[in-house]
N, C-alpha and C positions, 0 to 999 in steps of 0.2 A: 504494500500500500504506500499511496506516494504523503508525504509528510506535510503538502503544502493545501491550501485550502483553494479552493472557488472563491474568486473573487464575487464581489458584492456587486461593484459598478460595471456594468455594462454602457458603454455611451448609445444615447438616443438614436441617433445615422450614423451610418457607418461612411467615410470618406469612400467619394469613389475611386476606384482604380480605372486608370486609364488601359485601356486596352490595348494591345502593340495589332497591327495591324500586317499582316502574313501575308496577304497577298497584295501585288504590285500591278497597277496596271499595265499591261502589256498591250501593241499598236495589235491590231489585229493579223492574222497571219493567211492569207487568203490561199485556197488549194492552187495549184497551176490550172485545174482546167475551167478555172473561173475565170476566164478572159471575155471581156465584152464581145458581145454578138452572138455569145455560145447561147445553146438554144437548154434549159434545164428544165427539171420535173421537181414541182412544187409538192410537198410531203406530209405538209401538214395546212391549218387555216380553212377559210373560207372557200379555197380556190384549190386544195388537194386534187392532185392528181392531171392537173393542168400541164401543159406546155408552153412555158415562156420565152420570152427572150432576155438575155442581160443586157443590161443599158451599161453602168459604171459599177464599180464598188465606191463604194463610200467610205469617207474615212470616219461614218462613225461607229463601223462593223458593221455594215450592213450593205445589201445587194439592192440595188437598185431595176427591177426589174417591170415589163409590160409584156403583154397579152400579143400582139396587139388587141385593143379590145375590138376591134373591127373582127377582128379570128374567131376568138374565142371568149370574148367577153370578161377577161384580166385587166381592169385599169394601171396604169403605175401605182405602182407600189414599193412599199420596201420590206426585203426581206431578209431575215439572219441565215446564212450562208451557210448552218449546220443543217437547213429545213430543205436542203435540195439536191438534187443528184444530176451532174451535170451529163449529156450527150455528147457525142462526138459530130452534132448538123450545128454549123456556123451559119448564121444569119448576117449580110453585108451592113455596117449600121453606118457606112460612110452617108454622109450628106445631113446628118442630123441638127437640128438645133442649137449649137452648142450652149446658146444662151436660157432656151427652156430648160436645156439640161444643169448649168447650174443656177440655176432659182431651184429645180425642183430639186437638186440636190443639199439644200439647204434645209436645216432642223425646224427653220420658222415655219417652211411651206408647210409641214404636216404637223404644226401645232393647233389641236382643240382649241375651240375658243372655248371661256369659262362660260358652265351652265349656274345659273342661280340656283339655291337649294328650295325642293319643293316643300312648299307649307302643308298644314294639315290639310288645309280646304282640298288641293289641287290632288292631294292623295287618296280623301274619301269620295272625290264627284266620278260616280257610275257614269252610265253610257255615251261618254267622252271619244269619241275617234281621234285616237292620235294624228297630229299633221306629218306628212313624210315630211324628212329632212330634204332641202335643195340641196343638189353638190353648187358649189362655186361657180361661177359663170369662166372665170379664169383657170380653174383645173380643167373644165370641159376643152377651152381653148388651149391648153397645154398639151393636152391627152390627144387632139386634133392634130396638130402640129407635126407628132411626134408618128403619128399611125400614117400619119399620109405618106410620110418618105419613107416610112417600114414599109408598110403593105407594096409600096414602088419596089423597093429589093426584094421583099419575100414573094411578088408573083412573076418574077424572072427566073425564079428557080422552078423545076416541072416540080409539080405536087407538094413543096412546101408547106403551101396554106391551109391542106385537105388534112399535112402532119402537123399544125400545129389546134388546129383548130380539135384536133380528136384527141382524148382523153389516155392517158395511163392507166391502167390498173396490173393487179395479177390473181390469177386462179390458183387453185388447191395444189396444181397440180407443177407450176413455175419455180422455178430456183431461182431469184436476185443474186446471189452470189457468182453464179455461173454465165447470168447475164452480159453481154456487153452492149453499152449506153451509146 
């Protein structure tokens, strides 16, 4: 048995300790066969199992990617670069916008504006039909822009548009490993 007693005073808060912090941000590290214009399959989200096109990588990790939505109905978007699996069909993205492309590649363009929070009233009133949301008038004219000189290179290629526009999946019976993209 030890000789010494329990202390009596306990202090009220305890000081915090600062935490050391273990990991380091690193720039992101992008695969080789992420190179603009390559054509990838979307894996996860709203848009699974799509065929896109890469526009840029982004320096904020992320893939900058579209549909075209004329094709297949994928707006630009952006995407983390773990969510995709690239092909080996190249899409020509010469003649593009370079200026649409960097506005859109900027963190402002896809910032939410703030919603106000709902009060009780707006919460409890029954048969209320929500208003759809408007897209932008300027995204739609970005998204324009952008399709018109795509859809120009991807219908110089024979059947491009028929591959991009159709969908990925796989059956019971498929091996992905064995595949090649």
């Amino acid at each position: 048995m030890s000789t010494q007693k329990a202390s009596k005073y306990y202090p009220a808060e305890e000081e915090a300790q600062l935490k050391k912090a273990r990991k380091t941000a690193h720039p992101t590290k992008y695969r080789s066969s992420l190179a603009p214009g390559t054509v990838l399959i979307l894996l996860s989200g709203r848009f699974r199992g799509k065929r896109v096109v890469l526009l840029r990588q982004l320096p904020q990790g992320v893939l900058l990617i579209t549909g075209p939505f004329k094709s297949n109905g994928v707006p630009m978007r952006r995407v983390n670069h773990r969510y995709v699996i690239a092909t080996s069909t190249v899409v020509d993205i010469a003649g593009l916008d370079e200026e649409v492309l960097d506005r859109v590649s900027k963190d402002e363009y896809w910032a939410r504006e703030k919603k106000e929070g709902k009060g009780e009233d707006e919460f409890f009133k029954d048969g209320e039909v929500l208003e759809k949301k408007e897209t932008d008038p300027k995204r739609i004219e970005d998204q324009k822009k952008v399709d018109k000189t795509l859809m120009a290179n991807i219908r110089k290629v024979a059947d491009l548009e028929a591959y991009l526009s159709s969908s990925f999946s796989l059956q019971s019976n498929d091996r992905p490993h064995e595949m090649v993209f």
